[in-house]
C-alpha positions in Angstrom: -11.5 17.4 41.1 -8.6 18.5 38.7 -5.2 17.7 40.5 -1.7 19.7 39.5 1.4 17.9 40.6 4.4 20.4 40.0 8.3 20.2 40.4 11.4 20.9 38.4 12.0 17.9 36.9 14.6 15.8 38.7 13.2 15.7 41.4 10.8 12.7 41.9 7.6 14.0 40.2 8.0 10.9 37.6 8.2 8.6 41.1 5.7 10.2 43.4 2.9 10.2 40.4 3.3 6.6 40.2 3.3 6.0 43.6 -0.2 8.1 43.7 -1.9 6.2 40.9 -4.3 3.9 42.2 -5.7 6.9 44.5 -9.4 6.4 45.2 -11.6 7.4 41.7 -8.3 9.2 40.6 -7.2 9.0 36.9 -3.1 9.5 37.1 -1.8 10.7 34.2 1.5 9.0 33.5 3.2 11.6 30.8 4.3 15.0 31.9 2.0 17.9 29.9 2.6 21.5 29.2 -1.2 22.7 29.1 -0.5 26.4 29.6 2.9 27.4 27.7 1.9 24.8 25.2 -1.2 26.7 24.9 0.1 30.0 24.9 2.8 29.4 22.2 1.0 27.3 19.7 -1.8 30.6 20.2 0.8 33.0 19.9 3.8 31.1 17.5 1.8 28.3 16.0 3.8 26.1 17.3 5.5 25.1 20.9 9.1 26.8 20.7 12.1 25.5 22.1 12.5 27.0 25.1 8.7 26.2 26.2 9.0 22.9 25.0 12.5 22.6 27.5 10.7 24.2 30.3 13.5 27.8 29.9 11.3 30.5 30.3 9.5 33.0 32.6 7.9 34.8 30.1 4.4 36.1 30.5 1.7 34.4 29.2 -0.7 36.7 27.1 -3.0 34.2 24.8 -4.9 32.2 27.4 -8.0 33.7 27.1 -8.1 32.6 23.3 -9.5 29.8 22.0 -7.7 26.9 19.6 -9.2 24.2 17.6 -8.7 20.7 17.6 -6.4 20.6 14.6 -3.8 23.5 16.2 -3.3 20.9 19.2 -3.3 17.6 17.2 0.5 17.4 16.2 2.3 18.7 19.5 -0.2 16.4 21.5 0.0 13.3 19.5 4.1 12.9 20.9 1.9 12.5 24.3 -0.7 10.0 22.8 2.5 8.1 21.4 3.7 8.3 24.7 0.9 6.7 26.2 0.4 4.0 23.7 4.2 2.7 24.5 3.1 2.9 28.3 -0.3 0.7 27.3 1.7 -1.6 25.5 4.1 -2.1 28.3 1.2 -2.5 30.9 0.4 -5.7 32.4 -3.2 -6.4 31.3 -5.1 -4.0 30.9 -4.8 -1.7 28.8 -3.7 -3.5 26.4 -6.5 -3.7 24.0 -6.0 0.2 23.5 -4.3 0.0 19.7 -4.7 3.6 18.4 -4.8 7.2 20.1 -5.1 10.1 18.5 -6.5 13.7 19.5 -10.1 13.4 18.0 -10.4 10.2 19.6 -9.8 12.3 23.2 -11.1 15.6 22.5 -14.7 15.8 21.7 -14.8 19.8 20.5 -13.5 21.6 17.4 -12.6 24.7 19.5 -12.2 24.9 22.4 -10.4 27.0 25.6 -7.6 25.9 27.4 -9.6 24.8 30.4 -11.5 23.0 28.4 -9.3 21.5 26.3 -7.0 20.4 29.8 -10.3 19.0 31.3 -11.8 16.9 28.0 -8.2 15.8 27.1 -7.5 14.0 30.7 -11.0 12.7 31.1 -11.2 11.7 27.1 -7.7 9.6 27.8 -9.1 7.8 30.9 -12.1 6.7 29.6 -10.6 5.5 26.7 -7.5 3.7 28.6 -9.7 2.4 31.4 -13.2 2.1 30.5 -13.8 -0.4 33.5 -13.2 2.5 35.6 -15.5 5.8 36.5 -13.0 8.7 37.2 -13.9 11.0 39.7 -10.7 13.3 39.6 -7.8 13.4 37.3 -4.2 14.2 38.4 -1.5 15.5 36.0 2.3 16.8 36.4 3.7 19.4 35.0 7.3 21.5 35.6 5.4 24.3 34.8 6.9 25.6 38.1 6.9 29.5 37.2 3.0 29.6 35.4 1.4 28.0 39.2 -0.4 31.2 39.7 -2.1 31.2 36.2 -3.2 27.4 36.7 -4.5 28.9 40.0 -6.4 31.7 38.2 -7.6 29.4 35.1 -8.5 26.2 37.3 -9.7 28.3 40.6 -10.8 24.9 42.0 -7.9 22.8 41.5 -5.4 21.1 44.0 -1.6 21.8 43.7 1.0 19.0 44.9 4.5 20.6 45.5 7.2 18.0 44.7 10.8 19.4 46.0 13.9 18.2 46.2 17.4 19.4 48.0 18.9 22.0 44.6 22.5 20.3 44.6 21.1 16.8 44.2 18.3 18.5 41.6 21.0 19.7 40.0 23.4 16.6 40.3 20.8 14.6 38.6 20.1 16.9 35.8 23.6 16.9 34.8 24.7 13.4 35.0 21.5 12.5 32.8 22.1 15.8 30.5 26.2 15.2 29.8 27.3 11.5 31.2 23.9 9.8 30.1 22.5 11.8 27.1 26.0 13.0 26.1 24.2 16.9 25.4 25.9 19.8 25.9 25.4 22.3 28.8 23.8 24.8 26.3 21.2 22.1 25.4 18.7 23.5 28.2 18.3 27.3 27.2 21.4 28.3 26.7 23.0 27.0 30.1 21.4 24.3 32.0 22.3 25.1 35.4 20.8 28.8 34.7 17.7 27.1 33.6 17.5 24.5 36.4 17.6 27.6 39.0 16.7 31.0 37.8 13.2 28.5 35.8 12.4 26.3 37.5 13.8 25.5 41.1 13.8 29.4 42.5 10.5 30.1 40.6 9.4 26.9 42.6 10.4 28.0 45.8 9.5 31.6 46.1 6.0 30.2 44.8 5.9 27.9 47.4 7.1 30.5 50.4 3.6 32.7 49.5 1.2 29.9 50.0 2.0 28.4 53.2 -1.4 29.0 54.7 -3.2 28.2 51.4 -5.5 24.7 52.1 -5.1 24.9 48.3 -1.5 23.8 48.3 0.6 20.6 49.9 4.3 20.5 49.5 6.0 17.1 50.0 10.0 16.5 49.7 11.4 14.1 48.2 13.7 13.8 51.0 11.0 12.5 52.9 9.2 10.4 50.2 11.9 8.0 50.1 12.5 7.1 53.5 8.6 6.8 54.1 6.5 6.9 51.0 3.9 5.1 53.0 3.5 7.5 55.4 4.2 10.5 52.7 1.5 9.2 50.5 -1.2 8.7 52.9 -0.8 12.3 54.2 -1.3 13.4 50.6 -4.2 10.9 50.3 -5.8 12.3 53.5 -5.4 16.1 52.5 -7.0 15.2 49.5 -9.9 13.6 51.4 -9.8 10.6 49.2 -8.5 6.8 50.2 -5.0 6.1 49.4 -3.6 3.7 46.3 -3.7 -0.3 47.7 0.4 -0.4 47.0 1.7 2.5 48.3 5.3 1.5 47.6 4.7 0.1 44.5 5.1 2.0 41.3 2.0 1.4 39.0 0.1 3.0 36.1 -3.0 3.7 35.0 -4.8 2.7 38.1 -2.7 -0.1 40.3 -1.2 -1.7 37.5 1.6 -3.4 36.9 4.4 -2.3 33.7 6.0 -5.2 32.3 9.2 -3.1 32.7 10.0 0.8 33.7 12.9 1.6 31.3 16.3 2.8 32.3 16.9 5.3 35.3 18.0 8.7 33.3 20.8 9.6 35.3 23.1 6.4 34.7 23.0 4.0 31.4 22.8 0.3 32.0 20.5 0.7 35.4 16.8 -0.2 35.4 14.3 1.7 37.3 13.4 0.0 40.1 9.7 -0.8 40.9 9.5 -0.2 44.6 10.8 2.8 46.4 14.8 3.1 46.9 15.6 5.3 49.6 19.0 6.5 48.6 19.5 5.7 44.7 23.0 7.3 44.5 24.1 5.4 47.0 22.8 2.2 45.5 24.1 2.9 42.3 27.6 3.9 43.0 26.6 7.9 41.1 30.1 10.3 41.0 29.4 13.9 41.9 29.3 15.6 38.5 28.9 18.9 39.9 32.0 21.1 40.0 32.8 23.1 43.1 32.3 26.5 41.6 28.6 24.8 40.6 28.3 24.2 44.0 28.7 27.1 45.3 26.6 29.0 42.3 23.4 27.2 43.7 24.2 27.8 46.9 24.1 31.8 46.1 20.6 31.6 44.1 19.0 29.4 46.4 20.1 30.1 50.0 17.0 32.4 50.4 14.3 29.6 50.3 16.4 26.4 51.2 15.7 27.0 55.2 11.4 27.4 54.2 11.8 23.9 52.8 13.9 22.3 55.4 17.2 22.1 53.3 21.0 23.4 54.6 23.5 24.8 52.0 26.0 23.4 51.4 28.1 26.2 50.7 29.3 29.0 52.5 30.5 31.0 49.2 29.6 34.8 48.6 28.4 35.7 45.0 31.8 37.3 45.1 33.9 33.9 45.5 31.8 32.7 42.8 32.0 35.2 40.0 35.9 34.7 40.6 35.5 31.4 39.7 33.5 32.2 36.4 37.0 34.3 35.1 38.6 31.0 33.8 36.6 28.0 31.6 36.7 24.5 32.8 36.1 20.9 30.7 32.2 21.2 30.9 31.3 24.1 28.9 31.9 23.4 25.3 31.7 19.2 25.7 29.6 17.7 23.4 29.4 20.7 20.9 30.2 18.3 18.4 28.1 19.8 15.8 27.8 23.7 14.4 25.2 24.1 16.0 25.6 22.8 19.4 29.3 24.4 18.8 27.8 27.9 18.1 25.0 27.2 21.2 28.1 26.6 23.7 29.5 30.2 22.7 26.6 31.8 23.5 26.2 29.6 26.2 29.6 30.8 27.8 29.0 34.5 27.9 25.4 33.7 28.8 26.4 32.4 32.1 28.1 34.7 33.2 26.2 38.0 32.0 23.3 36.5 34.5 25.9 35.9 36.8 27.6 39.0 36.7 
């Protein structure tokens, strides 16, 4: 069984995925893939563009019925192998005899078509990581949030996990680890992050979600509800997919119930470690300021108040698109920080009439 976990990045995919590994016969992948756009660009572009590579587009996909050799995927999928190696290094155990990855190590075929290549690649990478283990199923995640329907129509058997997560503290997160943490500019993602974060991924998400309610092929879990009982959360998932649930269901773990010597940093502050159990209200814990600005607010409250009632969420504003334009007339201290090259400098001008154009 091939398993699709999907959300819009800042949003607990990273934290649910962890909590699932150790699922019964279930390979967790631990990096986040691109199988699709990847595919389609490197097909179409020979190589994966910006804005696919930052999750910023709804474009259509046209090259998927193609077929790609080994050597077209080996450079853009080797920053995943590296990726994994640092996690095998880091592991407690097991894997750590792994000492070199690389594509024709994972990928048997010289050409091959994207569902094969997305099958062979996860199965290839769990043998190799875990040879102790027989895999039964394999479980990825991608924020491929807007291409569900084509991973529907190429994988017709696959399961999709839904990962959501309350916009304005999506939102929150993905600027305090874009500007405070990273110190990038707001036209790093696309053009304009927050245009990205709702009009590709979060409402793309959403309206997704809304037309499969009564599809068995589907489960959507919040992440509202994952922290307070991951447990509980976990075992539902666990039970939909008819399989037995990971032995440490509050412990984060990798590549089968194991233990990381250490997690890294959390993203949205510098200095804090990742914890390795669940924390039900990390904000709170870690003293985070609101980053958002009120007119941000109110923005997502406009683009998302159509789908925030279908997922149990409340907005929390009460602006008209109106009110907001109104407040796009003037700049404010966000938009050109951190151009501080040409550039980023020339980026953040496009950036600030792009804004407002898809506002407008």
């Amino acid at each position: 069984m091939l398993i699709g976990l999907f959300g819009t990045g800042r949003n607990g995919s990273s934290l649910i995925g962890r909590l699932l590994d150790g699922l019964q016969d279930t390979y967790v992948h631990p990096v986040e893939e691109k199988f699709l756009t990847a595919f389609d660009d490197i097909a179409g572009h020979g190589r994966v563009t910006r804005l696919v590579e930052q999750n910023c587009t709804t474009r259509r996909l046209t090259k998927l019925d193609e077929r790609l050799s080994r050597e077209q995927f080996a450079s853009y999928y080797q920053l995943s192998l590296d990726a994994i190696m640092k996690h095998c290094a880091e592991t407690v155990g097991l894997p750590g005899e792994v000492q070199e990855l690389s594509l024709d190590k994972v990928v048997p075929g010289q050409a091959c078509s994207v569902a094969t290549f997305t099958r062979e690649y996860l199965a290839g990478l769990a043998a190799l990581i875990r040879p102790d283990v027989v895999f039964r199923h394999h479980l990825f995640k991608s924020i491929e949030v807007p291409y569900i329907a084509e991973y529907e129509h190429v994988f017709p058997e696959m399961k999709f996990i839904h990962i959501v997560r309350d916009p304005v503290a999506v939102c929150s997160s993905q600027k305090r680890s874009l500007m405070e943490n990273k110190g990038l500019p707001a036209c790093y993602l696309g053009f304009d992050w927050l245009t990205c974060m709702l009009d590709k991924r979060w409402v793309p998400h959403a309206r997704f979600i809304a037309g499969r309610r009564e599809d068995p092929r589907h489960i959507v879990v919040r992440y509202e509800d994952l922290v307070k009982a991951p447990s509980e959360e976990i075992g539902r998932v666990a039970a939909w997919l008819d399989l037995a649930p990971p032995p440490r269901p509050m412990d984060q773990t990798v590549f089968h119930d194991l233990d990381k010597s250490k997690w890294g940093y959390n993203p949205s502050k510098k200095g804090v470690e990742s914890p390795t159990k669940v924390v039900a209200d990390l904000q709170q814990k870690n003293r985070y300021d609101e980053v958002l600005t009120s007119r941000e607010i109110d923005l997502i409250a406009v683009k998302t108040r159509n789908w925030l009632s279908g997922l149990g969420y409340e907005s929390k504003s009460d602006a008209t698109l109106g009110e907001v334009v109104a407040k796009y007339f003037t700049l404010d201290k966000w938009e050109l920080m951190h151009c501080n090259t040409p550039r980023y400098l020339m980026r953040g001008l496009i950036g600030l009439v792009h804004r407002r154009v898809n506002l407008f």
